[in-house]
N, CA, C, O and CB atoms as a CASP TS submission, in Angstrom:
PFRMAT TS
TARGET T0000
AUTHOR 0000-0000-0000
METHOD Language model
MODEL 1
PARENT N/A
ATOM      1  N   UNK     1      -0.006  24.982  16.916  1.00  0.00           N
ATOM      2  CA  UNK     1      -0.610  23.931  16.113  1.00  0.00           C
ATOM      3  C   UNK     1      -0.356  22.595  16.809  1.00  0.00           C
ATOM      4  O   UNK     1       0.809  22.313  17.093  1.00  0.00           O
ATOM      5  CB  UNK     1      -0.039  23.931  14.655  1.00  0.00           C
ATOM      6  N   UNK     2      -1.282  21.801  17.090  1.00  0.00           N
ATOM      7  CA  UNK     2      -1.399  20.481  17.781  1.00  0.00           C
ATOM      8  C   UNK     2      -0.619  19.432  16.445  1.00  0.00           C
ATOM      9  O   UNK     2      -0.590  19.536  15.219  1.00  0.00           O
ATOM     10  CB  UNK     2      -3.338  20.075  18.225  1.00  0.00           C
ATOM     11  N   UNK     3      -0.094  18.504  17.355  1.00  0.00           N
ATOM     12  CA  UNK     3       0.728  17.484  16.211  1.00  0.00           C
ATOM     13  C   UNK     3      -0.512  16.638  16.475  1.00  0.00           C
ATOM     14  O   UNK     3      -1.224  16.476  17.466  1.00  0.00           O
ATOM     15  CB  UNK     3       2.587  16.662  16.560  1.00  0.00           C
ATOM     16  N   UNK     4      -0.516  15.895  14.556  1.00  0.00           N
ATOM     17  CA  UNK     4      -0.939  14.885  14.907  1.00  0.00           C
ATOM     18  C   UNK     4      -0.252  13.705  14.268  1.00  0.00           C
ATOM     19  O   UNK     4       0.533  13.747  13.320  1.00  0.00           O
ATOM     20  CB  UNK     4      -2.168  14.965  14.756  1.00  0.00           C
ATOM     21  N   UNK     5      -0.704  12.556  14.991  1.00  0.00           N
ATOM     22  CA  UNK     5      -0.337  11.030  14.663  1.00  0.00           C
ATOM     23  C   UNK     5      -1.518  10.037  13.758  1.00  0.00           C
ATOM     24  O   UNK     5      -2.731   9.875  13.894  1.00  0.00           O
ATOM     25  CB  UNK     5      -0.105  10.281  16.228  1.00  0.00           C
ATOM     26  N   UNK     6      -0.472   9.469  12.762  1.00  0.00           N
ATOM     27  CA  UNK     6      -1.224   8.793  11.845  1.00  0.00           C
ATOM     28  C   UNK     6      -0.752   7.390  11.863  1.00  0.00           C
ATOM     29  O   UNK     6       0.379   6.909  11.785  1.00  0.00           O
ATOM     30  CB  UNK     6      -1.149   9.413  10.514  1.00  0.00           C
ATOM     31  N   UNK     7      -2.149   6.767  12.009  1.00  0.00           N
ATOM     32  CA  UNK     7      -1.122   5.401  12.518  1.00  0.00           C
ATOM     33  C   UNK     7      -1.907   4.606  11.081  1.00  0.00           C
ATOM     34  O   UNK     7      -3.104   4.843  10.919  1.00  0.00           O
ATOM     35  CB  UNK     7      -1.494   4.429  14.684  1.00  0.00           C
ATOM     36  N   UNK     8      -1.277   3.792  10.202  1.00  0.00           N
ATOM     37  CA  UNK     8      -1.768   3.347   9.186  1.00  0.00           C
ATOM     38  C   UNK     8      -1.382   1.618   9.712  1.00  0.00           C
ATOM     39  O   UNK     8      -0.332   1.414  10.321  1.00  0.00           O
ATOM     40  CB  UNK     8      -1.096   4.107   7.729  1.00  0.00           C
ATOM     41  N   UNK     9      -2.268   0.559   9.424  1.00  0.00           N
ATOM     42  CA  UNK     9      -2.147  -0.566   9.734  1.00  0.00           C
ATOM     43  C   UNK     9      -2.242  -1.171  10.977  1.00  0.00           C
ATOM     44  O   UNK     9      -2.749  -0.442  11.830  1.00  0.00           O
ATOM     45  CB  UNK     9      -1.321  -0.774   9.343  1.00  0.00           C
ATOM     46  N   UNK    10      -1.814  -2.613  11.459  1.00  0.00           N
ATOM     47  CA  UNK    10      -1.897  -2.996  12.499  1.00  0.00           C
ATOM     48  C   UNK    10      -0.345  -3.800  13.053  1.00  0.00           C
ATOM     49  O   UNK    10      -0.276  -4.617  13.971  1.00  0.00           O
ATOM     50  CB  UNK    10      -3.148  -3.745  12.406  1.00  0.00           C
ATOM     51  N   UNK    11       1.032  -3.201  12.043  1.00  0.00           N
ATOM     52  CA  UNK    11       2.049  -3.347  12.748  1.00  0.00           C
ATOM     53  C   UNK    11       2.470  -2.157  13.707  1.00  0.00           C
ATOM     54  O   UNK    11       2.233  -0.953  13.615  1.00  0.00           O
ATOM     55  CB  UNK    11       2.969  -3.679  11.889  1.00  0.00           C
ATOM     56  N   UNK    12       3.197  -2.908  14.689  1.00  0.00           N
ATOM     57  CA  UNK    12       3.728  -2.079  15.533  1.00  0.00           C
ATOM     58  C   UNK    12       5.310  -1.553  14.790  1.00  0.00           C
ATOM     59  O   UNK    12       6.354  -2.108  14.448  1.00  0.00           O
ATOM     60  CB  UNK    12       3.792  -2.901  17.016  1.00  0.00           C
ATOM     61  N   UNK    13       4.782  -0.240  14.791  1.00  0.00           N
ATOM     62  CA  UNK    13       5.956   1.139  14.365  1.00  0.00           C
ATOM     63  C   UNK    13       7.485   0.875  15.457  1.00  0.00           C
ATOM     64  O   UNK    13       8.619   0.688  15.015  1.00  0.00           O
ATOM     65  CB  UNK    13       4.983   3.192  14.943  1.00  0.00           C
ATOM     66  N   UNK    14       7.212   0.914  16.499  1.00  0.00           N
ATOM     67  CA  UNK    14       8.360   0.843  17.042  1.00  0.00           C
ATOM     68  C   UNK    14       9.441  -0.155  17.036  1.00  0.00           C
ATOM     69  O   UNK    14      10.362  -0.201  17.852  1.00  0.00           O
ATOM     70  CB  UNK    14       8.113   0.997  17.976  1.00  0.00           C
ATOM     71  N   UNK    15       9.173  -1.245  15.672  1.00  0.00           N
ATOM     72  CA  UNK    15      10.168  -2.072  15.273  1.00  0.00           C
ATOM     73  C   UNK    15      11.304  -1.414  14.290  1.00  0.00           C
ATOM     74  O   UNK    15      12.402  -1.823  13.914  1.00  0.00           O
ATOM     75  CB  UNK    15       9.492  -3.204  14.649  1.00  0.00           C
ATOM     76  N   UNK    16      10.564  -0.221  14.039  1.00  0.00           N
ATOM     77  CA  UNK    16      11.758   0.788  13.360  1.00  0.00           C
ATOM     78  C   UNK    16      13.393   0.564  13.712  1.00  0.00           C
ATOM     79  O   UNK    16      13.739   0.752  14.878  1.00  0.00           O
ATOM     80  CB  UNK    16      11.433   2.375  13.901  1.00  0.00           C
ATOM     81  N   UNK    17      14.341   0.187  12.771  1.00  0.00           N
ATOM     82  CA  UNK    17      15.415   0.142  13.101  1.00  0.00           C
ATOM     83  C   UNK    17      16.183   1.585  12.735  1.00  0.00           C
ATOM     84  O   UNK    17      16.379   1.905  11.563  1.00  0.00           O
ATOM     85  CB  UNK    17      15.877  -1.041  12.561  1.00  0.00           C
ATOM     86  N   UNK    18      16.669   2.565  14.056  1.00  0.00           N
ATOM     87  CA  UNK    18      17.344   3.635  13.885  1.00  0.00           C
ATOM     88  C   UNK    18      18.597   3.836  13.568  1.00  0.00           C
ATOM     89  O   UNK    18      19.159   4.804  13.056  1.00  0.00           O
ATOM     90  CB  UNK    18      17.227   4.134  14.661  1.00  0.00           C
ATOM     91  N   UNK    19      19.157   2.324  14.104  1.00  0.00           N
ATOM     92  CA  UNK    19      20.707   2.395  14.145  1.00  0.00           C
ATOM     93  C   UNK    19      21.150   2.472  12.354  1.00  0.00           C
ATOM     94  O   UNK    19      20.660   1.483  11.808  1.00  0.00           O
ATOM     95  CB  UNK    19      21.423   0.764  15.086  1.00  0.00           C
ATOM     96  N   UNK    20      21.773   3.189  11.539  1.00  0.00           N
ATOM     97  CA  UNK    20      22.311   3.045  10.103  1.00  0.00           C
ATOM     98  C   UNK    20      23.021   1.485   9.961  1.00  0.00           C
ATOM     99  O   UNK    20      23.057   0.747   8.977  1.00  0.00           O
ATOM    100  CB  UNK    20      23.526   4.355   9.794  1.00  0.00           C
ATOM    101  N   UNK    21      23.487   1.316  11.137  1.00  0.00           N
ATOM    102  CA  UNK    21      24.510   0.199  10.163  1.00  0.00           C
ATOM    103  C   UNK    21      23.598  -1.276  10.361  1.00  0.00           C
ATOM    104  O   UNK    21      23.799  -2.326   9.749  1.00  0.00           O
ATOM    105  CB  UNK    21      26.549  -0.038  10.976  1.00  0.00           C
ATOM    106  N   UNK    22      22.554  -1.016  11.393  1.00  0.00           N
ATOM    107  CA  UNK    22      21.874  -2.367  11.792  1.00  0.00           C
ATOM    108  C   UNK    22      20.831  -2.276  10.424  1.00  0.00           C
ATOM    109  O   UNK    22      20.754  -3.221   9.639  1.00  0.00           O
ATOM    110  CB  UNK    22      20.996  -2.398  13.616  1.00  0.00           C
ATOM    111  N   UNK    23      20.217  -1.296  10.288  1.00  0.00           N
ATOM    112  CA  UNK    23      19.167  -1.051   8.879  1.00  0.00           C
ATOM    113  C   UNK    23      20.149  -1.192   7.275  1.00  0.00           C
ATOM    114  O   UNK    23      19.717  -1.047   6.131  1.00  0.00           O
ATOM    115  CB  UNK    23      18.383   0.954   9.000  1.00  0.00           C
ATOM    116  N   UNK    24      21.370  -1.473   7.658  1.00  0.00           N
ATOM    117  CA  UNK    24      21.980  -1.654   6.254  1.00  0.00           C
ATOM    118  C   UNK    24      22.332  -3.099   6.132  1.00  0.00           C
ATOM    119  O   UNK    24      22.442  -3.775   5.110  1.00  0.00           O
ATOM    120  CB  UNK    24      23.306  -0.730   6.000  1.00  0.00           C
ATOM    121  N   UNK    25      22.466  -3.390   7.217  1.00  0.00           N
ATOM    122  CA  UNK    25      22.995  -5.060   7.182  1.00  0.00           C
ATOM    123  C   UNK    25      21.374  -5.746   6.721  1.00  0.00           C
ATOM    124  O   UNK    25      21.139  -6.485   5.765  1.00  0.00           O
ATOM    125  CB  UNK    25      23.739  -5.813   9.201  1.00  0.00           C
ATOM    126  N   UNK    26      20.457  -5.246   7.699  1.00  0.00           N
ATOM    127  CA  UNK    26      19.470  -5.956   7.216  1.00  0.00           C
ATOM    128  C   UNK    26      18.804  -5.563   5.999  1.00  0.00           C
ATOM    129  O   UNK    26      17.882  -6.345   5.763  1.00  0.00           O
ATOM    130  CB  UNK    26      18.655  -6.059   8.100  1.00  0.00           C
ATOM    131  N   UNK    27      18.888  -4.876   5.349  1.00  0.00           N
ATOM    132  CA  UNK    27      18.615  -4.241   4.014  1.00  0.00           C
ATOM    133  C   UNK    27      19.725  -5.085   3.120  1.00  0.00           C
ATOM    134  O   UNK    27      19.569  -4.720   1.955  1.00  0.00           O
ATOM    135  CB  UNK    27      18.847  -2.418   4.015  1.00  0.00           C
ATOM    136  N   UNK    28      20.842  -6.120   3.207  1.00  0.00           N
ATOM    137  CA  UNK    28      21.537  -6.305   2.613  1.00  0.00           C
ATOM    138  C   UNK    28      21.316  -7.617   2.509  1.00  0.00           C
ATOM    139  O   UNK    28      21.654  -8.378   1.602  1.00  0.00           O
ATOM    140  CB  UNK    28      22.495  -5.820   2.886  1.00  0.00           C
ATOM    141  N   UNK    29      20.428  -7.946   3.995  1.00  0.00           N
ATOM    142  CA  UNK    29      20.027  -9.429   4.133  1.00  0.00           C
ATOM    143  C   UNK    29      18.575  -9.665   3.224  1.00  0.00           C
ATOM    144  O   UNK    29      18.204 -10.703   2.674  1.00  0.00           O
ATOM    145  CB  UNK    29      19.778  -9.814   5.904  1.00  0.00           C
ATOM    146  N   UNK    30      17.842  -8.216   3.272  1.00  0.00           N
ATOM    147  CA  UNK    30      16.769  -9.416   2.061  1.00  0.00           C
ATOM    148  C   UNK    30      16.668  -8.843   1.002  1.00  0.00           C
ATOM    149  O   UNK    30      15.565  -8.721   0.468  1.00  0.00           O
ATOM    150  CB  UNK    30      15.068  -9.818   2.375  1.00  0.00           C
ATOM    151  N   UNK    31      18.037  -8.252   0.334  1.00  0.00           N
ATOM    152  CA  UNK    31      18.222  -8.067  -1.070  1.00  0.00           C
ATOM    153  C   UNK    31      19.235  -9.354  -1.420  1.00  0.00           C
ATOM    154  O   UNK    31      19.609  -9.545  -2.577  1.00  0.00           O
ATOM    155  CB  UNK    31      18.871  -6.474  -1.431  1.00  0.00           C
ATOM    156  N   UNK    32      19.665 -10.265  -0.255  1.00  0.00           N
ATOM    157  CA  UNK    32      20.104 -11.399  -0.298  1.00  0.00           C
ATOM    158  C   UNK    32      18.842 -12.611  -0.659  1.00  0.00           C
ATOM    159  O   UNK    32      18.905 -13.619  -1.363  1.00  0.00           O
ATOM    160  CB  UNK    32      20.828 -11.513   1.017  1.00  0.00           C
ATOM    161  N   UNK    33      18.086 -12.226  -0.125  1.00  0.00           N
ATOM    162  CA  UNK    33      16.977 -13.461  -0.212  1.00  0.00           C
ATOM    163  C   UNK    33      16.154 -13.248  -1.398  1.00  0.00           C
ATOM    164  O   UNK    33      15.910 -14.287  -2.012  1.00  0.00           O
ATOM    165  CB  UNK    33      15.929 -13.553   1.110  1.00  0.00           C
ATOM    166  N   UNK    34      15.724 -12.313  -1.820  1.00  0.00           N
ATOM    167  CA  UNK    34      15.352 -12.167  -3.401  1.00  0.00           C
ATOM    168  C   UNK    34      15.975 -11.740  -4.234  1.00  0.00           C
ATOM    169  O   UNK    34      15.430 -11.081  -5.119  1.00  0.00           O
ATOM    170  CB  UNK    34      14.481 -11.561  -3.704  1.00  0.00           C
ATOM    171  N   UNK    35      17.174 -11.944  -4.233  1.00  0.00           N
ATOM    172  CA  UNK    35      17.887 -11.725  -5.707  1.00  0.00           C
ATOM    173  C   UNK    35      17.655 -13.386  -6.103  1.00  0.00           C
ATOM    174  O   UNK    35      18.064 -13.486  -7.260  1.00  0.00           O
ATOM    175  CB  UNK    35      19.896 -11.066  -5.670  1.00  0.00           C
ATOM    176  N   UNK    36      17.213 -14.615  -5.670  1.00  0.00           N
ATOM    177  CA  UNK    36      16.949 -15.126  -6.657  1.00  0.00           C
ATOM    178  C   UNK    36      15.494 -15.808  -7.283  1.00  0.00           C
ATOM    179  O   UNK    36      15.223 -16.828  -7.917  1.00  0.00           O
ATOM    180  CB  UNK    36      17.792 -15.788  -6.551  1.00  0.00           C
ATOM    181  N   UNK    37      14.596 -14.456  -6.642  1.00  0.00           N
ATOM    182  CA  UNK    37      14.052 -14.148  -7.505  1.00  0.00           C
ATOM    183  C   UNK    37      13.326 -13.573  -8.967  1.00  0.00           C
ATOM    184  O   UNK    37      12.279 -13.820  -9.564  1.00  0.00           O
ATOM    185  CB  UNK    37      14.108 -14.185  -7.152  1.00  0.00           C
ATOM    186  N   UNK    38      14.488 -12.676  -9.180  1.00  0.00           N
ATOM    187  CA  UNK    38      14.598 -12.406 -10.332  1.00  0.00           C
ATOM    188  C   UNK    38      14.971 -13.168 -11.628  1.00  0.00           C
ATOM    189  O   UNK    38      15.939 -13.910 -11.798  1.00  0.00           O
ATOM    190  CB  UNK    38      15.175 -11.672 -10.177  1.00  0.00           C
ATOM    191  N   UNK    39      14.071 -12.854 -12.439  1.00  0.00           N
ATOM    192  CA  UNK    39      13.997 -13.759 -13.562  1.00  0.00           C
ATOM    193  C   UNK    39      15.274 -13.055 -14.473  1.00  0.00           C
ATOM    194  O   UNK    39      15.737 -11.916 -14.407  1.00  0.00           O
ATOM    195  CB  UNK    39      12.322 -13.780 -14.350  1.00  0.00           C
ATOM    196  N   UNK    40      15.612 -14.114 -15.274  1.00  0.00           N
ATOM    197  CA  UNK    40      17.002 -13.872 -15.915  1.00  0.00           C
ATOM    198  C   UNK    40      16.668 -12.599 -17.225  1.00  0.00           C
ATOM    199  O   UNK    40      15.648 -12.421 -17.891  1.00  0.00           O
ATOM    200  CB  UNK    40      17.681 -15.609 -16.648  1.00  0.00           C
ATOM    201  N   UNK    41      17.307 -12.246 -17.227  1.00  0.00           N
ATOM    202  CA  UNK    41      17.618 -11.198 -18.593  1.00  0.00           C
ATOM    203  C   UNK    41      18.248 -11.812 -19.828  1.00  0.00           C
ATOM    204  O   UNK    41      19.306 -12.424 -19.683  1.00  0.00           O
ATOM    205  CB  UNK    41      18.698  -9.994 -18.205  1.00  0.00           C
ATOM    206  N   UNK    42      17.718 -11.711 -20.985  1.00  0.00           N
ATOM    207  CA  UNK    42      18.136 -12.397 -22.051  1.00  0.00           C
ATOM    208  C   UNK    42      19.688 -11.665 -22.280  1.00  0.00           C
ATOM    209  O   UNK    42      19.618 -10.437 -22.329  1.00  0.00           O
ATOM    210  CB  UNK    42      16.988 -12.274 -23.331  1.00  0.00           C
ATOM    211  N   UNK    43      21.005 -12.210 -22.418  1.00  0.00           N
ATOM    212  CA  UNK    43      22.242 -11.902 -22.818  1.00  0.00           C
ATOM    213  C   UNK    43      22.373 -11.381 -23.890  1.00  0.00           C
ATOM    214  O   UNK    43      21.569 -11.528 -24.810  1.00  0.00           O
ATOM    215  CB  UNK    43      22.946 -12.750 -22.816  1.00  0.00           C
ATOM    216  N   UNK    44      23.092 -10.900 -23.927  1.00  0.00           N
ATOM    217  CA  UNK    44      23.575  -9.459 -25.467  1.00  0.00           C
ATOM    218  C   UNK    44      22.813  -8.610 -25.720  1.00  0.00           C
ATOM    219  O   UNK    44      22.067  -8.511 -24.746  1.00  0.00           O
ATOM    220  CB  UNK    44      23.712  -9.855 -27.085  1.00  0.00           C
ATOM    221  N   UNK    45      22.436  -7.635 -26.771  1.00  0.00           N
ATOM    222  CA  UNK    45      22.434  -6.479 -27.070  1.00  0.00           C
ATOM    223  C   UNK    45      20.992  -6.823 -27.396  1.00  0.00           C
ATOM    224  O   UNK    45      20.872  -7.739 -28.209  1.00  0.00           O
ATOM    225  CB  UNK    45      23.493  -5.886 -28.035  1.00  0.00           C
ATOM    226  N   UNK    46      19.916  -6.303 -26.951  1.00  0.00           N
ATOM    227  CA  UNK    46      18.271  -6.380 -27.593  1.00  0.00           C
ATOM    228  C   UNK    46      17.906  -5.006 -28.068  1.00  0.00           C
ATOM    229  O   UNK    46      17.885  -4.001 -27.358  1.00  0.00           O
ATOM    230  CB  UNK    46      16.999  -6.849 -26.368  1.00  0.00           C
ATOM    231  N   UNK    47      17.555  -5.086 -29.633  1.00  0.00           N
ATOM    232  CA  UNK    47      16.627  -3.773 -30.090  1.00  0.00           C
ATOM    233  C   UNK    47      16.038  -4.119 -30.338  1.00  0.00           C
ATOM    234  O   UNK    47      16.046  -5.200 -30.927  1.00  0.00           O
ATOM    235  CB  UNK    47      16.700  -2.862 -30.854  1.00  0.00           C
ATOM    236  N   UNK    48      14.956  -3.360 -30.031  1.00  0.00           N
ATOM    237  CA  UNK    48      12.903  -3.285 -29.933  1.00  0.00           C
ATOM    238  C   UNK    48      12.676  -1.763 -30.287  1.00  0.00           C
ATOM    239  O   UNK    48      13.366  -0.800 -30.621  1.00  0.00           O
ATOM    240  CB  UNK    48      11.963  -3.627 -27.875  1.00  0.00           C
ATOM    241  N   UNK    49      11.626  -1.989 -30.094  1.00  0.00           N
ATOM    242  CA  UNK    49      10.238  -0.734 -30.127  1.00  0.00           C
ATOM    243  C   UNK    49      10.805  -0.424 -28.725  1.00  0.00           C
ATOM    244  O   UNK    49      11.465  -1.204 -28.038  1.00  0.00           O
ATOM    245  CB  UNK    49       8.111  -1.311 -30.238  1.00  0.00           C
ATOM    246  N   UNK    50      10.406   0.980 -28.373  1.00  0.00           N
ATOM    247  CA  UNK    50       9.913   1.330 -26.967  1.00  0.00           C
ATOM    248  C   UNK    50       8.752   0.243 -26.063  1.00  0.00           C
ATOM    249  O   UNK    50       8.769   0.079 -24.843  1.00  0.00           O
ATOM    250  CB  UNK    50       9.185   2.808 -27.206  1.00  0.00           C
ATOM    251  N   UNK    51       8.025  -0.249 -26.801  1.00  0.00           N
ATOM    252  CA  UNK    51       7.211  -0.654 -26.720  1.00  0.00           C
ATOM    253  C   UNK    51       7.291  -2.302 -26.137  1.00  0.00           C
ATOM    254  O   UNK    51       6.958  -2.928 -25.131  1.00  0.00           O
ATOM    255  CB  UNK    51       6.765  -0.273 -27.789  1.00  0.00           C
ATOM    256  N   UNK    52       7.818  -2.503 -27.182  1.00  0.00           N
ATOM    257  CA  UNK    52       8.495  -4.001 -27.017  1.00  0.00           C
ATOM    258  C   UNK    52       8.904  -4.040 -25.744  1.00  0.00           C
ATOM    259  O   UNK    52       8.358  -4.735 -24.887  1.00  0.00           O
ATOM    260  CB  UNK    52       9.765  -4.370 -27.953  1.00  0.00           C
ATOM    261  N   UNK    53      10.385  -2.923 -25.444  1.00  0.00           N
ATOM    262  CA  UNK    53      10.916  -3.280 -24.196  1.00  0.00           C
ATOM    263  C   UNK    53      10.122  -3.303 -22.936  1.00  0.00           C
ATOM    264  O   UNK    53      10.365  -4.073 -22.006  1.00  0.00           O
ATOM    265  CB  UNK    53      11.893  -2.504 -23.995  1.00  0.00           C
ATOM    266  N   UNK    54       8.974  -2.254 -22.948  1.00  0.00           N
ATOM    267  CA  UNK    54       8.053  -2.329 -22.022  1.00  0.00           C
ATOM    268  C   UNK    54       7.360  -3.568 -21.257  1.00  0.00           C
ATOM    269  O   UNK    54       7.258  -3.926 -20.084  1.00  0.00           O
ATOM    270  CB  UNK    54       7.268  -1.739 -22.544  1.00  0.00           C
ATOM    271  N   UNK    55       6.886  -4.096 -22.660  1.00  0.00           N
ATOM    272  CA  UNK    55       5.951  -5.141 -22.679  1.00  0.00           C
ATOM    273  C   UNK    55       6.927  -6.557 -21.745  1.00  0.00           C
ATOM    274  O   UNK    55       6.543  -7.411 -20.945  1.00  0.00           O
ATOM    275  CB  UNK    55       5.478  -5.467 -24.560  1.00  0.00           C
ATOM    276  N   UNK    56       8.421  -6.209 -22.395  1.00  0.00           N
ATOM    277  CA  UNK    56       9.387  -7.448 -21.914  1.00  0.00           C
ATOM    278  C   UNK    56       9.810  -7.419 -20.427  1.00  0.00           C
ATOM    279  O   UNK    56       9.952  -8.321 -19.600  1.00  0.00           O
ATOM    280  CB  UNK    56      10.789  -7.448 -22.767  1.00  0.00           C
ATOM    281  N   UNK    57       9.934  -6.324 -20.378  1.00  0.00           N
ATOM    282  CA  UNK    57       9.923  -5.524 -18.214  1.00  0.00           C
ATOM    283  C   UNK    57       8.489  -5.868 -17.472  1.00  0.00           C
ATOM    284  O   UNK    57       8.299  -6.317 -16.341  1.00  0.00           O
ATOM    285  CB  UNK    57       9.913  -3.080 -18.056  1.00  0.00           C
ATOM    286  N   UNK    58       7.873  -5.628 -18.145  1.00  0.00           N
ATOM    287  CA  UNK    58       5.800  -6.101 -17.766  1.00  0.00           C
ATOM    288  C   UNK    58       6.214  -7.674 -17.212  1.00  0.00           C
ATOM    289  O   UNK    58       6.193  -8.054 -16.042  1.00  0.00           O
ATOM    290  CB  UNK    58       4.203  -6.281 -19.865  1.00  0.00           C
ATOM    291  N   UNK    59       6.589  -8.445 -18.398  1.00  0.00           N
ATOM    292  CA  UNK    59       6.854 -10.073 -18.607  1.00  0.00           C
ATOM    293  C   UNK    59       7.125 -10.163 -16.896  1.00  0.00           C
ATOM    294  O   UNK    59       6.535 -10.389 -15.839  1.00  0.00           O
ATOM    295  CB  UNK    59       8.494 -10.652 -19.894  1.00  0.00           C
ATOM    296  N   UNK    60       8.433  -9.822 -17.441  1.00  0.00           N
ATOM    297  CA  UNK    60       9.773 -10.006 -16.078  1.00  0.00           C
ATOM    298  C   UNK    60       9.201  -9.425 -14.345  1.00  0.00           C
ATOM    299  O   UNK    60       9.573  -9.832 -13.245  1.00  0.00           O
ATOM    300  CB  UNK    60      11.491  -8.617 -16.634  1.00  0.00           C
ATOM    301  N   UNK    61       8.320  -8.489 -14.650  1.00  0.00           N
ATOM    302  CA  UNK    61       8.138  -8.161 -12.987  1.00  0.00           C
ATOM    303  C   UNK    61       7.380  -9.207 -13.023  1.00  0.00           C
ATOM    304  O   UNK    61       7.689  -9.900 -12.054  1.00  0.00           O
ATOM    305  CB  UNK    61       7.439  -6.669 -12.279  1.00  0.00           C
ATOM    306  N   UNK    62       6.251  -9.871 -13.837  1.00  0.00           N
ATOM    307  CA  UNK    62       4.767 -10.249 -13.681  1.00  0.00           C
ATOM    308  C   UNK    62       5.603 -11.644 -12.925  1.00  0.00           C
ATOM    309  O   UNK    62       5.271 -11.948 -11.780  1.00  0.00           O
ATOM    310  CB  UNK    62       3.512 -10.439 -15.391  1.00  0.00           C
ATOM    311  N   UNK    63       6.904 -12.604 -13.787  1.00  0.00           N
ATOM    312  CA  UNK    63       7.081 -13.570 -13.186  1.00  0.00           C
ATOM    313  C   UNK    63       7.519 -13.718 -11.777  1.00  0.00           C
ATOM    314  O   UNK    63       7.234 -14.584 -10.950  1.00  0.00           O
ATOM    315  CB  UNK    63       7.686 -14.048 -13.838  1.00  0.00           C
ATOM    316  N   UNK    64       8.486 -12.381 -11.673  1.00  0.00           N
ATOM    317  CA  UNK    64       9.259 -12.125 -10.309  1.00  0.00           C
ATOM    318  C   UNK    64       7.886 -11.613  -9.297  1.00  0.00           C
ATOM    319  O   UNK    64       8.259 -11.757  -8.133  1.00  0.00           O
ATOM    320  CB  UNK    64      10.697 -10.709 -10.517  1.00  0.00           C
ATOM    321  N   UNK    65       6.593 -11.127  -9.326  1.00  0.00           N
ATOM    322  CA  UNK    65       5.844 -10.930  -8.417  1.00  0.00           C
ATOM    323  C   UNK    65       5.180 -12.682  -8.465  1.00  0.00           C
ATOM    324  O   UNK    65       4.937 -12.965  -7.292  1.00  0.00           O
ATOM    325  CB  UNK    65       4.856  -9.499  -8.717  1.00  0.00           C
ATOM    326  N   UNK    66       4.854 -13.789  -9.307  1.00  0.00           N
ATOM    327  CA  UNK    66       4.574 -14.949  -9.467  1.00  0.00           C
ATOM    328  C   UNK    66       5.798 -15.908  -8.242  1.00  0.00           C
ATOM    329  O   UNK    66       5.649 -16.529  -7.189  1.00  0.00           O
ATOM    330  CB  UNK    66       4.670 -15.175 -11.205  1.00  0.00           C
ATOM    331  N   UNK    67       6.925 -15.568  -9.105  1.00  0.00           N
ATOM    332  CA  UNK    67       8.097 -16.116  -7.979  1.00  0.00           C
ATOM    333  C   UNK    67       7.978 -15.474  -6.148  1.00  0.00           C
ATOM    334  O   UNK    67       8.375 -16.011  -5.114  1.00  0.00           O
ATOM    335  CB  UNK    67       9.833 -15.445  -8.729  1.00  0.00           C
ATOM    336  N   UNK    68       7.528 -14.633  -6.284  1.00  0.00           N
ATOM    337  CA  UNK    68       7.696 -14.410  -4.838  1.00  0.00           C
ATOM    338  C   UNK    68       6.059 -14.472  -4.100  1.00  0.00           C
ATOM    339  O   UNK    68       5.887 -14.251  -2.902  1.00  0.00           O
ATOM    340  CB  UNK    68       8.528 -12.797  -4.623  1.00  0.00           C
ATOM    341  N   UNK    69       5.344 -14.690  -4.714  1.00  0.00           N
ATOM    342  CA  UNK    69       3.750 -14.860  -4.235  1.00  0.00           C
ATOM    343  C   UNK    69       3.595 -16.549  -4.198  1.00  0.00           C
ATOM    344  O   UNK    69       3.201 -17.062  -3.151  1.00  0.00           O
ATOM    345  CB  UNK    69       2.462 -14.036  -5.536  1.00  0.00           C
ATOM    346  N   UNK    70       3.827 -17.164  -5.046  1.00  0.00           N
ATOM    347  CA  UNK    70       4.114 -18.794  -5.041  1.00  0.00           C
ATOM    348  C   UNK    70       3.240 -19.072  -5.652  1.00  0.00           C
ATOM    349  O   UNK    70       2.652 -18.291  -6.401  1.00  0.00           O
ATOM    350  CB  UNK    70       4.168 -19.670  -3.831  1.00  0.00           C
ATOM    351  N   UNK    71       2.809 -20.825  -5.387  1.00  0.00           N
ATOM    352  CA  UNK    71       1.420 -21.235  -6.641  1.00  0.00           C
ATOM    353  C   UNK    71      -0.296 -20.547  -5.396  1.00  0.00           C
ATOM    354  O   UNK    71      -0.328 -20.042  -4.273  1.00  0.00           O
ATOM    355  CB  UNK    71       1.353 -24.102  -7.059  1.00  0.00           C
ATOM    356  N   UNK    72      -0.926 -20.756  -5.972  1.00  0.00           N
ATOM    357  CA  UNK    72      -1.986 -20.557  -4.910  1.00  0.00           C
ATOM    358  C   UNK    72      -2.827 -21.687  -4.806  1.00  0.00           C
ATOM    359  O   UNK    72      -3.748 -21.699  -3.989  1.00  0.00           O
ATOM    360  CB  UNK    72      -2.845 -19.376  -5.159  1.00  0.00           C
TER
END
């Protein structure tokens, strides 16, 4: 059976980082740069609907994809 290659997009693949500890540092560096993007969580104990909480996680990504896309 012939291999094949699937190349999706127009970055170059071979920026792949193999090394574990170089792909963890930098995995550590831009969970550094958007953690303050995340929008705050209301403090103490919240009961809702299933529903409710949904709708309140919906809220929260919609601002954190707003925060990281910017104004247009």
């Amino acid at each position: 059976m012939a291999s094949m290659t699937r190349t999706v997009g127009r970055q170059d693949r071979s920026e792949l980082i193999l090394d574990p500890s170089e792909a963890w540092r930098r995995g550590r560096l831009l969970d550094a740069m958007l953690a303050g993007l995340r929008a705050p969580r209301p403090h103490g104990v919240t009961r809702a609907t299933h529903r409710e909480m949904n709708r309140a996680d919906d809220a929260r990504q919609l601002e954190m994809a707003r925060r990281l896309n910017g104004p247009r």
